[in-house]
Structures are given as structure tokens and as C-alpha cells.
N, C-alpha and C positions, 0 to 999 in steps of 0.2 A: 825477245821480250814477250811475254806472255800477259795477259792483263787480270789483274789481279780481283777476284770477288767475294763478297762479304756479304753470306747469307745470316741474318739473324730476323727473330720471330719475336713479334712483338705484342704478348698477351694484354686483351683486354676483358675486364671483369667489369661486371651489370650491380649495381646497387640492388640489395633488396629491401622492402618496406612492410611493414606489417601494424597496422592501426586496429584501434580497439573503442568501440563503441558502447553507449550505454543507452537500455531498452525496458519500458515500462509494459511487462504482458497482461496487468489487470487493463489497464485503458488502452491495450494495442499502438503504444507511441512512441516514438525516441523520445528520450528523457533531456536532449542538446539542449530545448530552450531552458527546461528548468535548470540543469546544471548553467548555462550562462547566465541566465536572473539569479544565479545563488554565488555569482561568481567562483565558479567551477568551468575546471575543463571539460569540454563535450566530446571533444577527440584526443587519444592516445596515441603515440606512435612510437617505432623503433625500426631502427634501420641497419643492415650490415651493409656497412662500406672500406673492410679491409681490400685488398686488392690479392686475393686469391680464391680459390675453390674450396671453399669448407663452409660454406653457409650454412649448409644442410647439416652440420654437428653443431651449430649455436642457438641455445634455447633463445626464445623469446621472452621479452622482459619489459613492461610498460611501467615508467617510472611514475609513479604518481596514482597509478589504481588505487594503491591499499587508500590511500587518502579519498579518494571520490566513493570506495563504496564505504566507508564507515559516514563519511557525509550522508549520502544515503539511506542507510543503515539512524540515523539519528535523525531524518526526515521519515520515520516511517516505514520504508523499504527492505524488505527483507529479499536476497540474492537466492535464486533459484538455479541458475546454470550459465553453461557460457557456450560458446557458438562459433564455428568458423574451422576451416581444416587445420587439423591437426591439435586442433583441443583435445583433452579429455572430457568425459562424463560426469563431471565433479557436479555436487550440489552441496555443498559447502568450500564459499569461496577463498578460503585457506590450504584448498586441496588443487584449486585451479592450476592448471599446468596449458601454454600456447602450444608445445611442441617445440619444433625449430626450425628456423629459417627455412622456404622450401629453394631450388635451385630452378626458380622458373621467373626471367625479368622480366616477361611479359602479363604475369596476374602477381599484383601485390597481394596480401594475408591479409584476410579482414576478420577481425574480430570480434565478437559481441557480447557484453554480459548482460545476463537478463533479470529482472526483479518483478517483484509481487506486493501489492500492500498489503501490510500488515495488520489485522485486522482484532479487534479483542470483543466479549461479550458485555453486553450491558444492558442493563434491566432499570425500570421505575415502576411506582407504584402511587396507585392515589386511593382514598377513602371518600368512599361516599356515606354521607347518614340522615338521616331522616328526623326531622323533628317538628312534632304537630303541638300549636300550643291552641289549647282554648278557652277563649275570654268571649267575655260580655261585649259587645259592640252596643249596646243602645240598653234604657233602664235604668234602676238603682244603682246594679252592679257596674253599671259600663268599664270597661277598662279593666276590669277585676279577673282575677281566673277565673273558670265556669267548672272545668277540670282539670285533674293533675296533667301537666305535659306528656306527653307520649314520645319516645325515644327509641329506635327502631335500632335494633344491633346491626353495626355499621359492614357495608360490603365494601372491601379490600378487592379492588382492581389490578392486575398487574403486566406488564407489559417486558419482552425480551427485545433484543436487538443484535444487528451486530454494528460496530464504530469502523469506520477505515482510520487508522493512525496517517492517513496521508493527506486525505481531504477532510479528515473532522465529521463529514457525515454519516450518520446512521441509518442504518436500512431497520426499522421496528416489526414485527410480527402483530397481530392482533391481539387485544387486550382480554386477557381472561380473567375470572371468568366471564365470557363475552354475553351471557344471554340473563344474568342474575338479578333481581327485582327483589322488591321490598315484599313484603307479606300486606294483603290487603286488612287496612286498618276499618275496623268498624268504631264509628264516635259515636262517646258514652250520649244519649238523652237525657234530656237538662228540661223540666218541668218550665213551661207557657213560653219557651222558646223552640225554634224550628233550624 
């Protein structure tokens, strides 16, 4: 009698994980709080958990992006790029490609996309003018014209900017033209007054 043995091998396979982040580069900040005050997701993720060796052929796929950057996208935020091994180059976020799963259980895939506020120009303008009237204060006349009004042709100030569509605020330039004055008025003389 010989004793009988049963070699068999019994493979195990490692989850992989791959999460995707959202990054504001005008103000250098992850955008998590804002997306959770806007009730938004701050983290992405996706996982392969078949029980074989082919990770490394399955793209990556974060359900629910397209929806947080068009949120974004409608808060102002305009997508500049994305981040993380195995992304591509894209700068338009319709082109964004993860890559695919890598075959390493020891570093998960982190991925990042990044925005910029968006920004538009804006201008205002004010009118200054000048108006000299001259009456009698004291005498027969009091209160009367002394002379015709004087009316100075009006200066046009104007002022450029830029808006962040994100926070509302404007950064303004100086108002030009900056240094422009009225024309010095000489007043007419009016006989036994001073």
C-alpha cells in the first residue's frame, strides 16, 4: 500500500483600487470641502476585484466624474488636466483617459483632476462734470443769477477688471484716464461786487 498524495495550488489574487480626486490650482486646494457643502462626491473610486491576472488590460473608470466636473464646470471651474500614473496629457476633459489597472497590490492609483477659475473681463465707467453757478448772495439781487452758469464738458473715467466666475470677486486696474482735471475757470466780474 502506498499512500496516496494530492498536490494542488491554490491561487490567490490582490484587489486593485484606483481613486480619483478633485484639485482647485488658482487657490492651490483640494476642492473635498466644496464638493461636500455642494453635496458632491470628494472621492472617486474603482476597483478590480475578479480573481485573475488581467488587471493590467482593464481600463479605469470612475462612475460619477462626468457628473462632478460639469458641477464644477457650472460653479465656475474650468478643467485644466489630470494627474496620476498612467493618465494621459489631456486638457480637455472629454479626452481624459486613467490608463489601466496597474498589477502592483501594494500602491493603489491615485488620481487627480485639476481646475482653474474661470475668469471673464469687465469694465465700468463714471462721469465727472463740473458746474459753476453764479448768484447774488447779499443786495437787490440776492438769490438771482449774477451770470450765465458755467458748465465744463464732462470727463469720462473708466476703469477695467478681471471677475473670477468662482468667487464673484474682481481684481480692477486703475481708472483712466488717471491724471485728467477740469480746465481752470476764470469768473466773469460783476460791477460793486467781489
Amino acid at each position: 500500500n502506498q499512500p496516496i498524495s494530492f498536490n494542488s495550488i491554490v491561487e490567490y489574487y490582490t484587489n486593485e483600487y484606483a481613486t480619483l480626486s478633485f484639485y482647485d490650482d488658482t487657490d492651490n486646494i483640494s476642492l473635498s470641502n466644496f464638493l461636500i457643502k455642494n453635496n458632491q462626491s470628494a472621492t472617486l473610486s474603482d476597483s478590480y476585484t475578479k480573481q485573475d491576472n488581467n488587471s493590467e488590460y482593464t481600463p479605469i473608470k470612475f462612475n460619477g466624474a462626468n457628473n462632478i466636473v460639469k458641477f464644477l464646470e457650472s460653479k465656475g471651474y474650468r478643467f485644466v488636466k489630470v494627474t496620476g500614473l498612467g493618465s494621459n496629457s489631456a486638457t480637455q476633459y472629454n479626452q481624459v483617459s486613467y490608463g489601466n489597472f496597474d498589477n502592483d497590490p501594494d500602491h493603489d492609483q491615485a488620481f487627480v483632476l485639476h481646475f482653474v477659475h474661470e475668469t471673464k473681463p469687465v469694465s465700468q465707467s463714471k462721469t465727472v462734470n463740473e458746474t459753476i453757478n453764479y448768484i447774488y448772495t447779499n443786495g437787490p439781487n440776492e438769490g438771482q443769477e449774477a451770470a450765465p452758469t458755467y458748465n465744463a464738458a464732462p470727463i469720462k473715467f473708466t476703469q477695467h477688471g478681471t471677475q473670477d466666475l468662482v468667487t464673484g470677486n474682481t481684481k480692477w486696474d486703475a481708472w483712466t484716464p488717471a491724471s485728467d482735471q477740469f480746465k481752470e475757470v476764470v469768473s466773469p466780474k460783476i460791477d460793486h461786487y467781489t
